[in-house]
N, C-alpha and C positions, 0 to 999 in steps of 0.2 A: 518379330521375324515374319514373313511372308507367306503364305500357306505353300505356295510352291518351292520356298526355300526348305521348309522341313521336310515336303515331302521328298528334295532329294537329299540331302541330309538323312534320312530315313534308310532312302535307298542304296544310297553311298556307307552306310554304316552292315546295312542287312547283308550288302552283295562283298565285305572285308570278314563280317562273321564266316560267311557261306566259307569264302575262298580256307579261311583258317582252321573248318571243322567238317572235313568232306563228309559225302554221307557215311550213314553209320551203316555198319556191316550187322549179320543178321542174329541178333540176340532173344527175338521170338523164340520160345522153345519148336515150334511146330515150322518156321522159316529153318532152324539150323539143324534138324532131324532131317528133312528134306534134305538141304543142300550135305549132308553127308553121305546119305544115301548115292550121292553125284559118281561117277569116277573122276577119277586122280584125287577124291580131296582124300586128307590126313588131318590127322589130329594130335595137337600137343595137348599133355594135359601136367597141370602143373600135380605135383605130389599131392596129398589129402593133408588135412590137417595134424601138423607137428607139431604141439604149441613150443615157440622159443624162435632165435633167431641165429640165421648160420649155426657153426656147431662149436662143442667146445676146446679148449683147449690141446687135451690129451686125443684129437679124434683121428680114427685109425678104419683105415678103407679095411671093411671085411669084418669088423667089429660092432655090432649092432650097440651094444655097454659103451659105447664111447660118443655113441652121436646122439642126436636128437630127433626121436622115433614118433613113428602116428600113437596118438592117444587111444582111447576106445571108439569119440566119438570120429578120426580121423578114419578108424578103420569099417565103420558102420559106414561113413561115406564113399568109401573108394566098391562096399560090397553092393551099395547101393545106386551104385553109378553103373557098376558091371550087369548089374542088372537091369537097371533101365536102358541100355546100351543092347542087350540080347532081346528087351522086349520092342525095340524099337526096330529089328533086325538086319542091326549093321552086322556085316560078316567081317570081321577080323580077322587079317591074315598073318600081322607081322606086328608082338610089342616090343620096343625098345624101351631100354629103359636105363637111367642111371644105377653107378652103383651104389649108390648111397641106400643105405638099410631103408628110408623111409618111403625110396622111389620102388626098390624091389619090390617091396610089401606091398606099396597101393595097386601095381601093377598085378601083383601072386593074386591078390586080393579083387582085382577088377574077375575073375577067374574068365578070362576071354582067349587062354591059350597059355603056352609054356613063354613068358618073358624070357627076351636073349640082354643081356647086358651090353653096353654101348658109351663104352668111356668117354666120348665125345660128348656124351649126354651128362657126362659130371658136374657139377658144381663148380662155378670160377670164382663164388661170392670170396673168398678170402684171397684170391690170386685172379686178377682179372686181366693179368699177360698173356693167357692161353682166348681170351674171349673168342678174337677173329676166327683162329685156327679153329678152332672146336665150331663156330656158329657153320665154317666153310668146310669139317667135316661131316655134318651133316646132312647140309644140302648136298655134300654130292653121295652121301649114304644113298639118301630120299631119290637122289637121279639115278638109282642103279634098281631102286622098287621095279617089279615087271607091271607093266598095265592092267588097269584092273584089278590087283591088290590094295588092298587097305592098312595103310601103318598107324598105332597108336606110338605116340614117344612122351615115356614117364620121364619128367625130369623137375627143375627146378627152376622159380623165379628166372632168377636173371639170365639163363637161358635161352626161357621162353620170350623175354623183354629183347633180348639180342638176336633174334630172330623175326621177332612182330612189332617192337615196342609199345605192346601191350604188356602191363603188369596185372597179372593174372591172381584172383582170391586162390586160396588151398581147393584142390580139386577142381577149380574148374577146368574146362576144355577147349580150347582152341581148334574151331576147323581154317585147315590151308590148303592152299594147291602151289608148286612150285610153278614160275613160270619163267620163259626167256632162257631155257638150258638151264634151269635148275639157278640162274641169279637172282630170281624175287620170286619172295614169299608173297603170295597171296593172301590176306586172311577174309577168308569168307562168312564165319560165324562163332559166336561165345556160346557154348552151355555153361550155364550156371551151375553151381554144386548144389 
C-alpha cells in the first residue's frame, strides 16, 4: 500500500473513532469540583455501596429488613463523600432522594441537610414501564429548582442511566445542567467515589 494510501486510511479511521466517541466530560477531580461550583449544575449521585443486585423477593417500600442496604464499607463512603463535598464548599440547597432504604441512608449520611423523598427517584430496575414517566418527572422537578440553588438527587443505577446514559459505580456522582426548557441533560463531570 502506498504511504498516502494509509495515511488517509489513517485519517479515515481516526476522524469515525472521533465522530463515535465525543469528547469526554470532566472526570479530573479538580475539573469536576470546579465545574460544580458553576450555577445551574446539579448532581445525581448514584446510592453507596449495597452489595447484591436489585432487591429481593419479599421487598416492601418503608422496610429497610426487606431490601438490600449499604454495608459498612457503603456507609463509610456516602460519610465520606459528604464530607469531601463540605470540604470543597459546594453549598447544598435541595437533597432528593429515592425511597429505597439504601438511597435514604446514603443521602442521611452524606449529612449535607434534611433529605426530602422523591418517588420519581425510585427504582424501575424490576418494572421498567414507569422509566419515561419518572426520567420526565424529574426533569421537570429540576425545572421548578429557583436559580442559584443546588440539587443533590440520591437514587439508583438505571435511573441515573435513563437520564445520562452513563452507568454510574456505587457512589459516584454525576454533575448536570438541564438545558433547552429542561429537555436535555447535560452531563458535565464524574466524581469518583
Amino acid at each position: 500500500m502506498m504511504p498516502w494510501m494509509l495515511r488517509s486510511l489513517f485519517i479515515c479511521v481516526a476522524l469515525l473513532f472521533a465522530a463515535a466517541h465525543p469528547p469526554a466530560i470532566a472526570t479530573e477531580p479538580d475539573d469536576a469540583w470546579k465545574i460544580w461550583q458553576s450555577d445551574g449544575v446539579h448532581a445525581l449521585m448514584r446510592h453507596a455501596i449495597a452489595p447484591g443486585t436489585g432487591d429481593p423477593a419479599n421487598f416492601t417500600l418503608g422496610d429497610c429488613t426487606t431490601q438490600r442496604n449499604l454495608d459498612a464499607t457503603g456507609q463509610d463512603q456516602a460519610r465520606q463523600a459528604g464530607d469531601r463535598i463540605r470540604e470543597m464548599g459546594i453549598k447544598v440547597d435541595t437533597i432528593l432522594t429515592s425511597q429505597w432504604c439504601r438511597c435514604l441512608e446514603t443521602a442521611q449520611l452524606l449529612d449535607l441537610g434534611s433529605p426530602t423523598e422523591e418517588p420519581a427517584l425510585n427504582s424501575f430496575f424490576q418494572d421498567r414501564s414507569t422509566r419515561t414517566q419518572q426520567t420526565e418527572q424529574i426533569k421537570q422537578r429540576l425545572v421548578e429548582i429557583p436559580d442559584g440553588q443546588k440539587v443533590v438527587l440520591v437514587t439508583h443505577q438505571v435511573n441515573i442511566t435513563a437520564l445520562t446514559d452513563i452507568f454510574p459505580r456505587s457512589g459516584e456522582i454525576i454533575l448536570f445542567r438541564l438545558n433547552n426548557n429542561g429537555n436535555d441533560v447535560e452531563v458535565l463531570g464524574r466524581i469518583m467515589p
